[in-house]
C-alpha positions in Angstrom: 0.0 0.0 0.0 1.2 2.9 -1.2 0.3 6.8 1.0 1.9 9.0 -1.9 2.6 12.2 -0.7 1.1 11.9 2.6 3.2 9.0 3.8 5.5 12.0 5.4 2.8 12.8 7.3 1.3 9.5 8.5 5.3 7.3 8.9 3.0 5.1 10.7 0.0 4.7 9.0 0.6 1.4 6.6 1.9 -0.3 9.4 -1.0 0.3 11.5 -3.5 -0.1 9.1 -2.2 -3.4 8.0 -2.3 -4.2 11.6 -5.9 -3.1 12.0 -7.0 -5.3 9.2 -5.3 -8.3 10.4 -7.4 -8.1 13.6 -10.4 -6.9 12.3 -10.2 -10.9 10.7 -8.9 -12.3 13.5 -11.2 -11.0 16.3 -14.2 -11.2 14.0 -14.6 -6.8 13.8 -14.5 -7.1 17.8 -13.6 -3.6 18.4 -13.2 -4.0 22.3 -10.9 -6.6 21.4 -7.1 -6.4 19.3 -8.9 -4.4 17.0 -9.2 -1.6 18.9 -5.7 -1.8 20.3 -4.1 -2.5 17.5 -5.6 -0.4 14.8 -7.4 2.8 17.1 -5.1 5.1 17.2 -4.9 5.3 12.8 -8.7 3.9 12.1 -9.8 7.6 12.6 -7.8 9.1 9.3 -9.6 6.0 6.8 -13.1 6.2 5.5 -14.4 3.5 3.3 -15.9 4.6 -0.1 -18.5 1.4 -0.6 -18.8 2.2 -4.3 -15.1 1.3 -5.0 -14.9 -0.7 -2.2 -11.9 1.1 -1.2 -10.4 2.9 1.8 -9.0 6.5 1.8 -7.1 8.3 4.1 -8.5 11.4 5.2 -7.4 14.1 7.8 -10.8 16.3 9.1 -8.7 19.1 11.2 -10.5 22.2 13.0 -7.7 24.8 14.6 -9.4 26.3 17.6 -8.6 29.4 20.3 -9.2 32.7 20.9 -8.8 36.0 18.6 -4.7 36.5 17.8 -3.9 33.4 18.6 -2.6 32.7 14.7 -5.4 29.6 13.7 -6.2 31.5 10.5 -2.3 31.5 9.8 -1.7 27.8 11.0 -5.0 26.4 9.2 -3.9 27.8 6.3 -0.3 26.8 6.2 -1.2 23.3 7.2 -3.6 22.8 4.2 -1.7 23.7 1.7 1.4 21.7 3.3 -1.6 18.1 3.6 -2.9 19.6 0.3 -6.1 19.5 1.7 -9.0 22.6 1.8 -9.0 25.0 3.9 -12.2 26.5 5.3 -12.2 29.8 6.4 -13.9 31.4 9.7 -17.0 33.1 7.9 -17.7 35.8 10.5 -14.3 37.5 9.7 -15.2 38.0 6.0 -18.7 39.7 7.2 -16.7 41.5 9.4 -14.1 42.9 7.1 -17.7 43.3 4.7 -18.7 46.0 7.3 -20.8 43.6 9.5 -20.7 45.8 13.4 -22.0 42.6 15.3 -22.2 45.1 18.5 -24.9 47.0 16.0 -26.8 44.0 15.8 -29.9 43.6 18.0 -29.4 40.9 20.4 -31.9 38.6 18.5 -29.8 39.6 15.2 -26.4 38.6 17.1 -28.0 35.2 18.5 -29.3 34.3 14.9 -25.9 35.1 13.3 -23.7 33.0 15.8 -26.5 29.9 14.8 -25.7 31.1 11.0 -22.7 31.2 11.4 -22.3 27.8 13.2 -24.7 26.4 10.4 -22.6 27.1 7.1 -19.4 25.7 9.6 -20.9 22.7 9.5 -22.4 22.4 6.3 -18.7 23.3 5.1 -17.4 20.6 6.7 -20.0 18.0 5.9 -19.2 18.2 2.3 -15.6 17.9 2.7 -15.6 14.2 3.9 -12.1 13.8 2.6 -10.3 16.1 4.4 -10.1 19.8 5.6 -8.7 22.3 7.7 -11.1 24.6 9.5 -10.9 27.7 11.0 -12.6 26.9 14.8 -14.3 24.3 15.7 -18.0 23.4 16.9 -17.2 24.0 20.3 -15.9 27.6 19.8 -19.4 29.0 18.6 -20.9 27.2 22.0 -18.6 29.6 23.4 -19.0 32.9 21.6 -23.1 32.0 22.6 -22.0 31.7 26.1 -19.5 34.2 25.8 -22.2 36.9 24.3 -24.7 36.3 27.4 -26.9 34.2 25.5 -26.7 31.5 28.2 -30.5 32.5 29.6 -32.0 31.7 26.2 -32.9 28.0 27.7 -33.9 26.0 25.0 -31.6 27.5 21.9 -29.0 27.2 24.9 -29.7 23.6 25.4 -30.4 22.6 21.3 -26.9 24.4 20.5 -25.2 22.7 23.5 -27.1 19.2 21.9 -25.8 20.0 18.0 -22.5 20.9 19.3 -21.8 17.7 20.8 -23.3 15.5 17.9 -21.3 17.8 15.6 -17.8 16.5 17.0 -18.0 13.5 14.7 -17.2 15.4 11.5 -13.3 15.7 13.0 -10.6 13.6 13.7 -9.0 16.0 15.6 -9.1 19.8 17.4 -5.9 21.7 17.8 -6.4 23.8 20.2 -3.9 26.7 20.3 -2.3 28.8 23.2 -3.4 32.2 24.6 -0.6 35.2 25.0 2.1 33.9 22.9 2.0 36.4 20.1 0.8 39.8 20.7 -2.9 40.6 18.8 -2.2 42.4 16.0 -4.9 45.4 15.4 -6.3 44.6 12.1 -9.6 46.8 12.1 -11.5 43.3 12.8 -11.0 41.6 16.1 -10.4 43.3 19.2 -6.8 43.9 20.6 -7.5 43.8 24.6 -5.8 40.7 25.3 -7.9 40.2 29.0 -11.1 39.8 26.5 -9.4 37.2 25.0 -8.0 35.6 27.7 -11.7 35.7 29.4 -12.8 33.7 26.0 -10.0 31.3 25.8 -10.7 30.0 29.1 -14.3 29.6 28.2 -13.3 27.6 25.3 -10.8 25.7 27.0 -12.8 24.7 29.7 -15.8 23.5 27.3 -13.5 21.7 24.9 -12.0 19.8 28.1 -15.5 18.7 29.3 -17.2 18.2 25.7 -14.8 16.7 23.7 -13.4 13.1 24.1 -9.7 13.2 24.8 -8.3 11.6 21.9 -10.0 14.0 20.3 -7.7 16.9 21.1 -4.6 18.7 20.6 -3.3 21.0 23.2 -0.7 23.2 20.8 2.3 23.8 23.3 3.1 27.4 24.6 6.2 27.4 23.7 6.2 27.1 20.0 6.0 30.6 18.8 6.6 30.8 15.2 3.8 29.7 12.6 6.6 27.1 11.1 7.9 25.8 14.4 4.0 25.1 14.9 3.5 23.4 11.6 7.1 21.6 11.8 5.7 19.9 15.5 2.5 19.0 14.4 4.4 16.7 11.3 5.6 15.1 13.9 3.0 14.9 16.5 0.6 14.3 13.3 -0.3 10.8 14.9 -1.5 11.8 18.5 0.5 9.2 20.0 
């Protein structure tokens, strides 16, 4: 079996997949059994495609954090390196389209954060082959907490519902830093960097109680350049 291009990417994957295969037979598709061991860690990068009765690697990536934390750079840089979509954070281009969200009514800035959240999905749907996404599901459960939308009960409790179920479109969440490069003002997001440390701890803290472990990636703080952070995660790549 063959990885092309990606095989510098996933050193491991043949290996592993072979391996998965093997016990797949041999435990009779008992996942709680060698299956799981054996083949978990790399069965989350293969889809099967029934038509050609074939399996393809695929890498479904969201890059998560708070304003000026550099996803937009990262995401980028990574899917042109995996050669692999990108899909961009949607509220920016509203924004730098003239959108003032603090204009909005507060029934116009719930219903856009749901919008919003709604094309990220849909984006990602369609892309069952691979992506990298700018945020994740979990961050626009935060921007509705964050925003004060909390005593809306049930749009609370439906988003909170969606969010969850939502998680399944990604094989992983790379979560990145607060404070390690300074926010740049770019007319768009705001440059108070206690704001975005008040967010990032909200995200944080519902990305460790939502998502499953294995899940995510905590980015470390000490990586401060966008190609020292794209260097580490070719080699961290496999979650081990």
């Amino acid at each position: 079996m063959n990885t092309g291009e990606n095989s510098k990417v996933f050193p491991l994957v043949e290996h592993a997949t072979i391996k998965y295969h093997l016990a797949l037979m041999i435990d009779k598709i008992n996942l709680s059994g060698k299956a799981g061991r054996y083949g978990g860690r790399c069965y989350s990068t293969w889809r099967h495609i029934s038509k050609n009765n074939w399996f393809v690697m695929t890498m479904r990536l969201a890059i998560s954090g708070s304003a000026g934390t550099g996803k937009s750079s990262l995401a980028m840089a990574l899917a042109n390196s995996l050669k692999i979509p990108y899909l961009e954070e949607n509220f920016r281009r509203r924004r730098e389209n003239g959108l003032v969200f603090q204009n909005l009514s507060r029934t116009d800035q719930s219903l856009l954060i749901l919008e919003l959240y709604t094309e990220a999905i849909e984006h990602a749907s369609q892309h069952t082959t691979g992506f990298v996404q700018d945020r994740c599901p979990i961050d626009f459960l935060a921007f509705w907490l964050h925003y004060g939308f909390w005593g809306e009960e049930t749009p609370s409790a439906t988003l909170f519902e969606r969010v969850q179920k939502d998680l399944s479109y990604y094989d992983r969440i790379i979560v990145l830093p607060w404070g390690v490069f300074d926010i740049e003002d770019d007319g768009v997001r705001s440059t108070n960097c206690w704001l975005q440390l008040k967010f990032q701890s909200l995200l944080e803290g519902l990305i460790s109680r939502l998502t499953p472990k294995t899940l995510i990636y905590w980015m470390p703080d000490d990586i401060d350049t966008k190609q020292g952070r794209l260097d580490h995660l070719y080699q961290a790549i496999n979650f081990d």
